[in-house]
C-alpha positions as CSV (number, residue, x, y, z in Angstrom):
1,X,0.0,0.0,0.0
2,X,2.5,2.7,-1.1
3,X,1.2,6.0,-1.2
4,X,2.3,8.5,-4.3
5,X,3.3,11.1,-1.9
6,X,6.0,9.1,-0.8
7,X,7.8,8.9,-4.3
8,X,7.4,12.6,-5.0
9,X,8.5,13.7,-1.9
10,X,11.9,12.0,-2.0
11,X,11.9,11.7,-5.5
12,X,12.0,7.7,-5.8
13,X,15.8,7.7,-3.9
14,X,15.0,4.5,-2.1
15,X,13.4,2.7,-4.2
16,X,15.7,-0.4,-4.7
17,X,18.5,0.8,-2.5
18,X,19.4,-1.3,0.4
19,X,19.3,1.0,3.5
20,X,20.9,-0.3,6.9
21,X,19.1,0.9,9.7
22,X,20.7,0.8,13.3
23,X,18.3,0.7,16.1
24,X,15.7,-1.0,13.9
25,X,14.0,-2.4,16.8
26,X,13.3,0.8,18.6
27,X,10.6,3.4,18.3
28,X,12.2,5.7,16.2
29,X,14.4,3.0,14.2
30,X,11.4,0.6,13.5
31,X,8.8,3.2,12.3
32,X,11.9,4.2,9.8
33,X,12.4,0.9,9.0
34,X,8.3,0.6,7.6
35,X,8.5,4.0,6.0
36,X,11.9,3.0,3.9
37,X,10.1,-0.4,3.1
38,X,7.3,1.5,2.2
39,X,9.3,3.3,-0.3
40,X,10.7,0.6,-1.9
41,X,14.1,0.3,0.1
42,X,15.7,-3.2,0.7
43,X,15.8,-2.3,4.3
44,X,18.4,-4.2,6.9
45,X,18.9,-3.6,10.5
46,X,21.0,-4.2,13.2
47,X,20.1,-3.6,16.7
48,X,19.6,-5.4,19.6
49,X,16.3,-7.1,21.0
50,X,13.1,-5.3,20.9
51,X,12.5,-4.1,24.5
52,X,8.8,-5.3,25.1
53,X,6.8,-7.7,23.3
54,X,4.5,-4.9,23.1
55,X,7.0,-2.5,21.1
56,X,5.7,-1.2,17.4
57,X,8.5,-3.4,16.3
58,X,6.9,-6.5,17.4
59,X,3.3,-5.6,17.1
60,X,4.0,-4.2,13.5
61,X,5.4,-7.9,12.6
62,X,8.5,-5.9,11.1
63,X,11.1,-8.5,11.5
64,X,8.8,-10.5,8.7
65,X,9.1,-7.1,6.5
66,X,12.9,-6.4,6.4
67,X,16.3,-8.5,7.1
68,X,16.5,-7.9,10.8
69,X,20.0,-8.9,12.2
70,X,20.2,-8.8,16.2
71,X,23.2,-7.9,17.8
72,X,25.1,-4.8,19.9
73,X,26.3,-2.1,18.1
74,X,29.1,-2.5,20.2
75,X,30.5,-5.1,18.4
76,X,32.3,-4.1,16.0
77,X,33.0,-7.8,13.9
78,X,29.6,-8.7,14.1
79,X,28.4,-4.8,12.6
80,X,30.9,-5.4,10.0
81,X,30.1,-8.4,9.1
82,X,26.6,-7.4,8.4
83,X,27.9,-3.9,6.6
84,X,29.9,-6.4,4.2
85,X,27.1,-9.4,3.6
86,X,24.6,-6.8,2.6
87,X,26.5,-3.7,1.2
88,X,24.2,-1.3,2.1
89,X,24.3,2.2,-0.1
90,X,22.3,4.3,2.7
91,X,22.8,4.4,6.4
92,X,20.9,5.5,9.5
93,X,22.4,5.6,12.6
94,X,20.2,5.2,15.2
95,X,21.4,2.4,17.7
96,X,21.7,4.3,21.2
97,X,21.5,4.2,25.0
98,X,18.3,6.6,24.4
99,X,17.6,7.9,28.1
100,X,19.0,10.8,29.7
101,X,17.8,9.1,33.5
102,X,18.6,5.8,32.5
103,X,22.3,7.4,32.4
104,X,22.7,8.3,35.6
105,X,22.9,4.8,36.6
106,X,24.9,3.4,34.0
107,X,27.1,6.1,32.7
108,X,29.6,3.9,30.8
109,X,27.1,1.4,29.4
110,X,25.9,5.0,28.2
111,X,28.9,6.2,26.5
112,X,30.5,2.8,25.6
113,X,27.5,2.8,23.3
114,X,26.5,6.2,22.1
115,X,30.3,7.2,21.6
116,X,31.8,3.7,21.0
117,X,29.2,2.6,18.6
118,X,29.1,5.7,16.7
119,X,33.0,5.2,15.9
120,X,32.2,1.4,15.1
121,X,29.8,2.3,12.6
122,X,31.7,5.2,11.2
123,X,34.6,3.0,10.8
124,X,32.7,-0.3,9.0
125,X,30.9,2.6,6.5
126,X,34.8,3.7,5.8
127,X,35.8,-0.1,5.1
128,X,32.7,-0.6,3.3
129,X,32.7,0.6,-0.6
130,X,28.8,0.7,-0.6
131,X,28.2,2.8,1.3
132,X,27.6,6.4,-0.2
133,X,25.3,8.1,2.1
134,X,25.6,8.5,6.4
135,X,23.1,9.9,8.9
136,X,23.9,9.9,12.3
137,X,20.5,10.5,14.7
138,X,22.0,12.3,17.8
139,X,19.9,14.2,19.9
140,X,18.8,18.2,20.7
141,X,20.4,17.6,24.0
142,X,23.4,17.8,22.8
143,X,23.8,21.4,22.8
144,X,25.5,23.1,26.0
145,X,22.4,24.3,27.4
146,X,21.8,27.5,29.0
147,X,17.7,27.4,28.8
148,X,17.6,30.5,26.7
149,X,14.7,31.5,25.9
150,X,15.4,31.0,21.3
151,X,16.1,27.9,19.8
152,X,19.3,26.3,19.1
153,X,21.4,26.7,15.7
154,X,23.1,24.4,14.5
155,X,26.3,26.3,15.1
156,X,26.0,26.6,18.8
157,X,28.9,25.5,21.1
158,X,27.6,21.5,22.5
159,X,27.8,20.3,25.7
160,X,25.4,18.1,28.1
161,X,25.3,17.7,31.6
162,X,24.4,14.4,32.4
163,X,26.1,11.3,31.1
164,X,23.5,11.3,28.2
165,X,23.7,14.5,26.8
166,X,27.4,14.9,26.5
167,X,28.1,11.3,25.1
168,X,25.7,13.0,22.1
169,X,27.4,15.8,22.2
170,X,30.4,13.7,21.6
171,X,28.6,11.5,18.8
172,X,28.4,14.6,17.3
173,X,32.4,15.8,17.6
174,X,33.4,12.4,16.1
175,X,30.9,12.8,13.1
176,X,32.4,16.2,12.6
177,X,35.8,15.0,12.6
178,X,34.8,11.7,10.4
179,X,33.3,14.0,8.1
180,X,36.2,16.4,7.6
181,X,38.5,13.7,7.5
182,X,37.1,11.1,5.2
183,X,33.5,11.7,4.4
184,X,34.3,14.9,2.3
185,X,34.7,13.4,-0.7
186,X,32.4,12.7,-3.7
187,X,32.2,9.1,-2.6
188,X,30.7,9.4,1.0
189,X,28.6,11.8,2.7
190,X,27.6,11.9,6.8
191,X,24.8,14.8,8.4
192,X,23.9,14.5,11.7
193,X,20.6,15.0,12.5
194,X,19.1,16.4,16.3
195,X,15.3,15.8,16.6
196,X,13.0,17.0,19.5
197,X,11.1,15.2,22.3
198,X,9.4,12.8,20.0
199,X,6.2,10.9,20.2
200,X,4.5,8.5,18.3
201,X,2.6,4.9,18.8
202,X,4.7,2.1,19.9
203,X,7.2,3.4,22.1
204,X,7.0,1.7,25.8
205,X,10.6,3.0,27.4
206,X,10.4,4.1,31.1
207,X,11.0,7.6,31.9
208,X,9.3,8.3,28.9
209,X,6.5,10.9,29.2
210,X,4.1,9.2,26.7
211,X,4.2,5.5,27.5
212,X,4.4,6.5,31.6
213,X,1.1,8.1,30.6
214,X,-0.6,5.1,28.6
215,X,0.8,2.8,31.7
216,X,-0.7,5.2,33.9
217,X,-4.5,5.4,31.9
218,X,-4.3,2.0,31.1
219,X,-4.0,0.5,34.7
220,X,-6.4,2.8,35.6
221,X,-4.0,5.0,38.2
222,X,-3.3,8.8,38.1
223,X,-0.1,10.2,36.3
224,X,2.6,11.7,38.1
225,X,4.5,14.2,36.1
226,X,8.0,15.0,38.0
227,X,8.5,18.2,36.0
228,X,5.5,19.8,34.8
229,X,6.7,23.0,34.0
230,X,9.8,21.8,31.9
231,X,9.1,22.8,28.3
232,X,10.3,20.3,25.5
233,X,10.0,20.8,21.7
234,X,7.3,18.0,21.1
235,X,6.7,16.5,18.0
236,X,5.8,13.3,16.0
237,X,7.7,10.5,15.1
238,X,6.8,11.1,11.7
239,X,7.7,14.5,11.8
240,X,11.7,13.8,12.4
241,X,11.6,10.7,10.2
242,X,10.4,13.1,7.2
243,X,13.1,15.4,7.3
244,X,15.7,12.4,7.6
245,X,14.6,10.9,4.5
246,X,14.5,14.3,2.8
247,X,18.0,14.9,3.7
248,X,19.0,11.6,3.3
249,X,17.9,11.8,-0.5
250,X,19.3,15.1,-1.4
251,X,22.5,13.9,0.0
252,X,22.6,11.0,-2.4
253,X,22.1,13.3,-5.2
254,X,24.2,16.2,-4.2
255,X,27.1,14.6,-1.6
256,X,28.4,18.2,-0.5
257,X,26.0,20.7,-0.5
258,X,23.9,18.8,2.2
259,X,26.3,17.2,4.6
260,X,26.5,19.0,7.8
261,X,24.3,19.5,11.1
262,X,20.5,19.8,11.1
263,X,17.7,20.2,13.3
264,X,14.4,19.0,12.8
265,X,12.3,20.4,15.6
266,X,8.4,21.8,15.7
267,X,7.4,25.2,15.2
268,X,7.2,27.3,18.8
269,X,3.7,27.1,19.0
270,X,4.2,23.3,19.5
271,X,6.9,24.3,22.5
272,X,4.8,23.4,25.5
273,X,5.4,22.8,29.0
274,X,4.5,18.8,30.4
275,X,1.8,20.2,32.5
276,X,0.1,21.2,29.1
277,X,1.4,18.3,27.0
278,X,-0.7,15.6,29.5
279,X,-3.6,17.9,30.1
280,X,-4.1,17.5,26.3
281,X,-3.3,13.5,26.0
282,X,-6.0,13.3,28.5
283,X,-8.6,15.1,26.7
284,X,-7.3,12.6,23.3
285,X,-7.6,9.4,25.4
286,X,-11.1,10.8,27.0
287,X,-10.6,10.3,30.7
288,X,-7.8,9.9,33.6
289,X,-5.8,12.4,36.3
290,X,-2.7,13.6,37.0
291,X,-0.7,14.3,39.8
292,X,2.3,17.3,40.3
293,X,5.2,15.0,41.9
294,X,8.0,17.8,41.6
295,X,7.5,18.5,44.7
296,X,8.2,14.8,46.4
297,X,11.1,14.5,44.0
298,X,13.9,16.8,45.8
299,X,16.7,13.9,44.8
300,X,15.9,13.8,41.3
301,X,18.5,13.5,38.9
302,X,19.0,17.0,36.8
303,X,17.2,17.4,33.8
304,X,16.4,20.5,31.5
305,X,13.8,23.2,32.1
306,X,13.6,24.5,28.9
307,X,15.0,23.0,25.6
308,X,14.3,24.8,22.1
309,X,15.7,23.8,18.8
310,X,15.6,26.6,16.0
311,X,14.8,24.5,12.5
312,X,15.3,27.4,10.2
313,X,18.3,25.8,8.5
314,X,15.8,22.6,7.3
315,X,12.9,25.1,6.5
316,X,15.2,27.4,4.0
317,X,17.6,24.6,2.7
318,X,16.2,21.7,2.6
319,X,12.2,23.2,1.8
320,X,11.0,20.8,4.9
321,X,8.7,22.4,7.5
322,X,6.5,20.1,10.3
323,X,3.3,19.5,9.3
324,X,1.3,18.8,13.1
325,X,0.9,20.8,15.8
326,X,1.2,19.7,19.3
327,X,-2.3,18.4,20.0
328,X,-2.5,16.5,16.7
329,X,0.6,14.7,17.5
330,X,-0.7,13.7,20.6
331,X,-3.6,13.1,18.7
332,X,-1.8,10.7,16.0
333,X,0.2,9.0,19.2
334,X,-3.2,8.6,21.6
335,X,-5.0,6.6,18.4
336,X,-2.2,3.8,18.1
337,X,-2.4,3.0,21.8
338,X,-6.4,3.1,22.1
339,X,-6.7,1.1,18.9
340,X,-8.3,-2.6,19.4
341,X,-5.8,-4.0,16.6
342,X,-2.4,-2.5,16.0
343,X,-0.7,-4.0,12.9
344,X,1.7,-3.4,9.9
345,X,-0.8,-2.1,8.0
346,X,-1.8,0.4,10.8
347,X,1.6,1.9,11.1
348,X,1.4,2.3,7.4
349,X,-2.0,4.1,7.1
350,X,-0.7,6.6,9.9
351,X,1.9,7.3,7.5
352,X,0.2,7.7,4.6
353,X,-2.3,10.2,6.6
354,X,0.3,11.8,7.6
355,X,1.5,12.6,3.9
356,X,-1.6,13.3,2.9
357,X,-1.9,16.0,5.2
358,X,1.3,17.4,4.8
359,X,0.9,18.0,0.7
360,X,-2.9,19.1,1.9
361,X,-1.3,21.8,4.1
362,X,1.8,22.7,1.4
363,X,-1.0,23.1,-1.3
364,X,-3.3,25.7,0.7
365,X,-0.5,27.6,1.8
C-alpha cells in the first residue's frame, strides 16, 4: 500500500537501495524501518532485541518485513560483518542508550555505546565501498544548554550535563571529525541530525513521558508528572523521520552541499510545558488524572527546564517544514495506543495520513 506522496516527496531515492538501519528495533528506528520499506528500500537492520513484546517493532510484525539482524552495536565484527554481507548504499544511525535518566545509573554502558558505537559504525561505513550516504541520529540535547529562551542553531557551542547528553554531544564531535577527515569526498557523505522530544505509537521505554502516561491510563492509576513546567519541543515521530529521509535523498544526489548539522524540531507554538502536553493526552484518550510530583522528587537527577531547537536551516535549505501541531501529535500517538488492533498495516495508514496532510497543508498555503 504505497502512497504517491511518498515517491514525490523524496523523489524515488529509495526505491531499490538497500538501506541499513541501526536501532531498527526501537521506536524511532522501526517506524523508519516501515516507511523505507514503504518506499521501496531493501531495508536491513542491526540492533539489539526489541524491549517489550508490546514495542511497534513487534506488534507491527517488522522482523517478517525487512532483514532484521540482532546484535550490539558495540560489536564491531559482528556490525561489520553485516555492513559487508549486505552492502548497504544508505545508512541511518540510530542504535543508542536513548535515556538521559537511564544514564545516571549506568554512565559507561551510556557512552560505551553512544560514543563507542558511533566510531564502530563510522569506521565499517569507511571499510565498506557501498556505502555512499551516512546519517547519524544524535539528539537536541546535545547542545550546552543555558535554557535561553530561542532555539538552538546548528552552530551553537555543544555540551550536556548528564552522562546522556554529553556522550551525544560527543557523537556529534566524532561525526564532525569523520566528516572532515574522510567523508568529504564525492564518494561518501555523513549529516547528523538532532530531533525534538518525540512521540508517536509504539514506544514503551520508562521515563518516557508518553508511554508512563498510557501505563498510567491504562492501569487505571493517576499520572505523576515529576516536571511539569519543563518545556520540550514535542513533536511526532513522523515529523523527524520526514526530514531524515528528505536529507538523506538530497545527500545522495548532491554529496556536499547537504552534509553538515541539522535540526528538525516543531514550530514554537508546538513548544509546551508537560503540564500542558498531559492535560491535552488526556482530553485525546477521553478520561484519567494527573498528579504534580515535583515537589516529592527533591533527589531527582537534573534534567532541563527548557530546551528549544531553531529549525530554520531545514525550513530554507532543505524546503521541509513540520506539518502537526502539538495536540495532533498527541492526537496521532493517543489513536495507536487506544486502537483494538495495531498491525503493519496500521503503522502504514498513519503514515500515509500523515503525507496526505502534509501535501494538503503545502498546497493551501
Amino acid at each position: 500500500m504505497e502512497s504517491l506522496g511518498m515517491k514525490k516527496l523524496f523523489n524515488d531515492v529509495f526505491a531499490g537501495k538497500t538501506v541499513l538501519v541501526t536501532g531498527h528495533t526501537g521506536f524511532k528506528g522501526s517506524w523508519l524501518s516501515i516507511w523505507l520499506r514503504e518506499l521501496g528500500a531493501n531495508v536491513i537492520g542491526y540492533a539489539l532485541a526489541p524491549y517489550t513484546v508490546n514495542d511497534i517493532f513487534v506488534v507491527a510484525g517488522v522482523d517478517k518485513k525487512i532483514a532484521s539482524n540482532i546484535g550490539d552495536i558495540r560489536d564491531f565484527d559482528k556490525l561489520n560483518g553485516v555492513l559487508n554481507k549486505y552492502r548497504p548504499e544508505i545508512v541511518f544511525h540510530m542504535a543508542a542508550q536513548p535515556l538521559v535518566r537511564l544514564s545516571y545509573k549506568q554512565p559507561k554502558l551510556t557512552y560505551d555505546t553512544n560514543i563507542g558505537g558511533t566510531v564502530n559504525l563510522l569506521e565499517c561505513c569507511r571499510a565498506c565501498d557501498s556505502v555512499k550516504v551516512i546519517i547519524n541520529v544524535t539528539s537536541d540535547k546535545c547542545y550546552d544548554n543555558r535554557e535561553h529562551m530561542w532555539g538552538y542553531r546548528e552552530n551553537d557551542p555543544l555540551g550536556g550535563y548528564d552522562p546522556y547528553s554529553s556522550s551525544k554531544a560527543c557523537s556529534e564531535i566524532i561525526t564532525a571529525a569523520y566528516h572532515n577527515s574522510f567523508f568529504h569526498t564525492n564518494d561518501k557523505c555523513l549529516s547528523s541530525v538532532r530531533a525534538g522530544n518525540v512521540i508517536g505509537g509504539g514506544d514503551w521505554r520508562e521515563d518516557r513521558l508518553v508511554p508512563d502516561c498510557i501505563r498510567a491510563l491504562k492501569n487505571d492509576e493517576i499520572i505523576g508528572i515529576r516536571s511539569p513546567c519543563s518545556v520540550r519541543p514535542w513533536q511526532h515521530v513522523l515529523e523527524p523521520l520526514s526530514g531524515y529521509l528528505l536529507l538523506a535523498s538530497k545527500m545522495y544526489v548532491d554529496v556536499a552541499k547537504y552534509s553538515g548539522a541539522w535540526n528538525f524540531g516543531p514550530y514554537h507554538r508546538s513548544i509546551i510545558t508537560v503540564e500542558e502536553f498531559v492535560k491535552i493526552l488526556l482530553g485525546c484518550w477521553g478520561s484519567g488524572q494527573y498528579e504534580d510530583l515535583s515537589k516529592q522528587s527533591s533527589n531527582e537527577p537534573h534534567e532541563a527546564g527548557l530546551l528549544m531547537l531553531d529549525i530554520s536551516k531545514a525550513i530554507h535549505q532543505l524546503n521541509w517544514a513540520p506539518v502537526l501541531d502539538v495536540s495532533e501529535a498527541i492526537k496521532y500517538s493517543v489513536d495507536w495506543y487506544k486502537a483494538s488492533h495495531v498491525d503493519y498495516l496500521f503503522c502504514v495508514n498513519q503514515i500515509n495520513d500523515y503525507i496526505t496532510l502534509s501535501e494538503q497543508r503545502k498546497s493551501d498555503s
